[in-house]
Each structure stands twice: as C-alpha cells, then as structure tokens.
PyMOL CGO cylinders between C-alpha atoms (Angstrom):
from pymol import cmd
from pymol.cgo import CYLINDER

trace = [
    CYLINDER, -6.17, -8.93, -7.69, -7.07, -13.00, -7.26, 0.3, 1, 1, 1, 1, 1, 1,
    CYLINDER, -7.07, -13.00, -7.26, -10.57, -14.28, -7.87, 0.3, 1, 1, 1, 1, 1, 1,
    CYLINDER, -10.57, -14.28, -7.87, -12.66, -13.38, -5.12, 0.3, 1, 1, 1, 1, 1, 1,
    CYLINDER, -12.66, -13.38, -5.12, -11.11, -10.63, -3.91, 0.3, 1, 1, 1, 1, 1, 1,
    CYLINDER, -11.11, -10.63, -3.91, -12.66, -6.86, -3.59, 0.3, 1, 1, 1, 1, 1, 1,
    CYLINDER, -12.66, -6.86, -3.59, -10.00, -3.67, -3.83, 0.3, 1, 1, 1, 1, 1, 1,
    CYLINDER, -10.00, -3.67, -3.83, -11.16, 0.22, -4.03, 0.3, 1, 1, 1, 1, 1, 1,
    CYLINDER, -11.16, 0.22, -4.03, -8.38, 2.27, -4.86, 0.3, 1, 1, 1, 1, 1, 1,
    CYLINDER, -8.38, 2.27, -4.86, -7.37, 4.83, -2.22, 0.3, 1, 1, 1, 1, 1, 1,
    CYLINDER, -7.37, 4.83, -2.22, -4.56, 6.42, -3.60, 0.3, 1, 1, 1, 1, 1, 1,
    CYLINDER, -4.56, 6.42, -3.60, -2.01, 6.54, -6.81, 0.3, 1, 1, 1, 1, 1, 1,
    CYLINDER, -2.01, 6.54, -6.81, 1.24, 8.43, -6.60, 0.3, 1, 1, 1, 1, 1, 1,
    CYLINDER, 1.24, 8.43, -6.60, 3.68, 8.94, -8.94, 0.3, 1, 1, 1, 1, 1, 1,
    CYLINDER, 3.68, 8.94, -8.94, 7.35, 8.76, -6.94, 0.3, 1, 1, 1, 1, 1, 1,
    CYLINDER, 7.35, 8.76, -6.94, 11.08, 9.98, -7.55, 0.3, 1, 1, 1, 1, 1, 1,
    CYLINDER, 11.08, 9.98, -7.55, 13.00, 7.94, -10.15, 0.3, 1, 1, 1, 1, 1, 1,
    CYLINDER, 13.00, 7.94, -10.15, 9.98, 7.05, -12.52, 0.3, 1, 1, 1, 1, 1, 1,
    CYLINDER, 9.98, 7.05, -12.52, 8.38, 5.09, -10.13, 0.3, 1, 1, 1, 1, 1, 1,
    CYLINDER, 8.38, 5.09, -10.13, 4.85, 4.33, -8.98, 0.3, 1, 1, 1, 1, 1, 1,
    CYLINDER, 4.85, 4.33, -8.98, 2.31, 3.41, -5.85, 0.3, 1, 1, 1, 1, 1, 1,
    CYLINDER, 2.31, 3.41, -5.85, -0.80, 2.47, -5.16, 0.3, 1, 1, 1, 1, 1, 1,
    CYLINDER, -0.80, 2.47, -5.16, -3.06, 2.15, -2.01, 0.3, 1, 1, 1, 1, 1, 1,
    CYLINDER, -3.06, 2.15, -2.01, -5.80, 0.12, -1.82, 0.3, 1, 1, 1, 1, 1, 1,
    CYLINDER, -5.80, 0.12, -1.82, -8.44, -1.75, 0.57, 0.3, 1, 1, 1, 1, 1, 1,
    CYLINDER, -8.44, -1.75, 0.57, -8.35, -5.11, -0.27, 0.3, 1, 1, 1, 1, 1, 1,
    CYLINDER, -8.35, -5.11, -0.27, -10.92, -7.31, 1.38, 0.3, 1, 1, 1, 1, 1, 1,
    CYLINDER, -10.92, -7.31, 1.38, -9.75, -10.94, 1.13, 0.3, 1, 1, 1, 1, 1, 1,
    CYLINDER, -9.75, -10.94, 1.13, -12.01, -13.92, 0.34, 0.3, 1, 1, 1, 1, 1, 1,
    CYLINDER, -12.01, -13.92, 0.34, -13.04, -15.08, 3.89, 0.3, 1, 1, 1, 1, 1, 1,
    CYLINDER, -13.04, -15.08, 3.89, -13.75, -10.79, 4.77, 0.3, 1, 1, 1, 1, 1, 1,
    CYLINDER, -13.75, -10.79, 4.77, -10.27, -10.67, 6.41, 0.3, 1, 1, 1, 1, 1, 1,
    CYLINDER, -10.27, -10.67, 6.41, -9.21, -6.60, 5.58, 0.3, 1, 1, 1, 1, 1, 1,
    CYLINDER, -9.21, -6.60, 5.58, -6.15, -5.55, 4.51, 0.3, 1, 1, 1, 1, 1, 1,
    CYLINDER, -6.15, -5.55, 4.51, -4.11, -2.42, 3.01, 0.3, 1, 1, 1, 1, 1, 1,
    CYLINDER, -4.11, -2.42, 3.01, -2.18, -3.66, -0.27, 0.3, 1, 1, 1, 1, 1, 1,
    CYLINDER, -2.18, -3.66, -0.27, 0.35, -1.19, -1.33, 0.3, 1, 1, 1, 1, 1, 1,
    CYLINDER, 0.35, -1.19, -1.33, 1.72, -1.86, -4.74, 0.3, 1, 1, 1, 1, 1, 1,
    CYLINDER, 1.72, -1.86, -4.74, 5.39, -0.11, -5.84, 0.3, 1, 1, 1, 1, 1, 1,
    CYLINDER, 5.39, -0.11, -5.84, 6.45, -0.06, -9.52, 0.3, 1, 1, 1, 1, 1, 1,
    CYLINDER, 6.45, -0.06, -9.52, 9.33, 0.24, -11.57, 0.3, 1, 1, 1, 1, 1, 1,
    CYLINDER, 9.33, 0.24, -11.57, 9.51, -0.09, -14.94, 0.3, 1, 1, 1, 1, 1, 1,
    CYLINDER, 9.51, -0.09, -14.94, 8.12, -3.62, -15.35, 0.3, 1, 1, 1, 1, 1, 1,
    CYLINDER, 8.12, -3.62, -15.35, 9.08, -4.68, -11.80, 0.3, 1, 1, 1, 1, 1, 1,
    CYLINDER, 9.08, -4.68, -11.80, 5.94, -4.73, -8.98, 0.3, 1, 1, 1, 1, 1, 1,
    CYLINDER, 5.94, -4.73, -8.98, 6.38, -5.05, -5.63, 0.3, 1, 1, 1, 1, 1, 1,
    CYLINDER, 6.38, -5.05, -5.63, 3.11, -6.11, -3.62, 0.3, 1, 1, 1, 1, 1, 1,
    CYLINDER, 3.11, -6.11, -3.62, 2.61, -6.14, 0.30, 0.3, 1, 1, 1, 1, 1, 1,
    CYLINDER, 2.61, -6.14, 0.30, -0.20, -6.97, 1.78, 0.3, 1, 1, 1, 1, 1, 1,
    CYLINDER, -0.20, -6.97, 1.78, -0.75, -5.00, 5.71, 0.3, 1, 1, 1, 1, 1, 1,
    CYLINDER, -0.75, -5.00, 5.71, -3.10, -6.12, 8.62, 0.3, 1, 1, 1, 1, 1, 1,
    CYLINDER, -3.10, -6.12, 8.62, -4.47, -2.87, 10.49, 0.3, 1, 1, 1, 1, 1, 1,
    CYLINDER, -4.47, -2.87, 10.49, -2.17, -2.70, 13.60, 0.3, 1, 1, 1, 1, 1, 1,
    CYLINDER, -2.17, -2.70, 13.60, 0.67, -3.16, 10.74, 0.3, 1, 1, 1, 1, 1, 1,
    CYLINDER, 0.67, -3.16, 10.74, -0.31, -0.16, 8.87, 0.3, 1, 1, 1, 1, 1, 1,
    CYLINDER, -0.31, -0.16, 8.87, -0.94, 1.74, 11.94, 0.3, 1, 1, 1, 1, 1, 1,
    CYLINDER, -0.94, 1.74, 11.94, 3.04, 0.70, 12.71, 0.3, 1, 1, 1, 1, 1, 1,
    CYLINDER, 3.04, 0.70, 12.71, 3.95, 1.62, 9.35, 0.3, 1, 1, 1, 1, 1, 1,
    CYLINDER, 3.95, 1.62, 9.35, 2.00, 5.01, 9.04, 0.3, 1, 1, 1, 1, 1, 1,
    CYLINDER, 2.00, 5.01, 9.04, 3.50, 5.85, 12.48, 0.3, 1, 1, 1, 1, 1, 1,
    CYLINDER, 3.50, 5.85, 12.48, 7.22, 5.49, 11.35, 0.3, 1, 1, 1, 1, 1, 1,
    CYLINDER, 7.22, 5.49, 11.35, 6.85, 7.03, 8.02, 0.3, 1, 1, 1, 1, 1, 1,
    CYLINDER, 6.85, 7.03, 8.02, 4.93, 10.32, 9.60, 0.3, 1, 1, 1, 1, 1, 1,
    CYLINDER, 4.93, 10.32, 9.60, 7.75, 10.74, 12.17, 0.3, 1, 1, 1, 1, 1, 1,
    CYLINDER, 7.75, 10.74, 12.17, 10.75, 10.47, 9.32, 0.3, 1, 1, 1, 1, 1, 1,
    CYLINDER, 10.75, 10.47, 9.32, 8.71, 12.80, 7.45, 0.3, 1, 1, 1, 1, 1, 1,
    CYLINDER, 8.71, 12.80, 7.45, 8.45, 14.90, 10.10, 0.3, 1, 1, 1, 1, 1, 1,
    CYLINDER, 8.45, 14.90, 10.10, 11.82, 15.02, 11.46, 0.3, 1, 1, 1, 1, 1, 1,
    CYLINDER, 11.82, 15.02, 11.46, 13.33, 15.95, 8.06, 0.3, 1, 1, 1, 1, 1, 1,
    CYLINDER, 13.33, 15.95, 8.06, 10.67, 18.33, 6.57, 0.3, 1, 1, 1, 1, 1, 1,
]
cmd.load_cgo(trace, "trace")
C-alpha cells in the first residue's frame, strides 16, 4: 500500500503449490475504487489493480470455469 491510500482486507486464501491471495478494497488517493488482488509465491508478488466493470468481467469468467468443471 502507497501513502495515501486506504485497503480493508476482504479475503486471504491459501492456494495449490504453496501459494497465496489476497482481496482487498483499495480506495486510491483522489477516491477512485478499486479491487487489488495480490498472488504470492515464495518471495515473488504479483499485484493487479481492477476497476468495477473489470472485476465484474473477471468474476464472470472465473464463476463459469468453475462451474463448468465442478
């Protein structure tokens, strides 16, 4: 998190393979909202920052892969 930000954690998972997410609501400085998922493994992060109608995209795909192979 940068100075002047504001994150509550939504949600921590722990993932195949020893590795590691995070969910949270980031608002930025300036208000603008946006979901920050954070992936880890071992000491390498991986940070991505999503709009709304992104997530909403993103959510989408991964509940119909999930779905389809349930």
């Amino acid at each position: 998190m940068t100075e002047g930000e504001d994150a509550i954690l939504i949600k921590e998972m722990a993932l195949p393979f020893q590795k590691s997410a995070t969910l949270k609501d980031v608002t930025l400085f300036g208000g603008m909202k946006v979901l920050r998922m954070t992936f880890r493994e071992r000491k390498r992060f991986t940070m991505i920052d999503l709009d709304p109608n992104t997530a909403t995209e993103f959510a989408e795909s991964l509940l119909a892969w999930a779905e389809e192979n349930k």
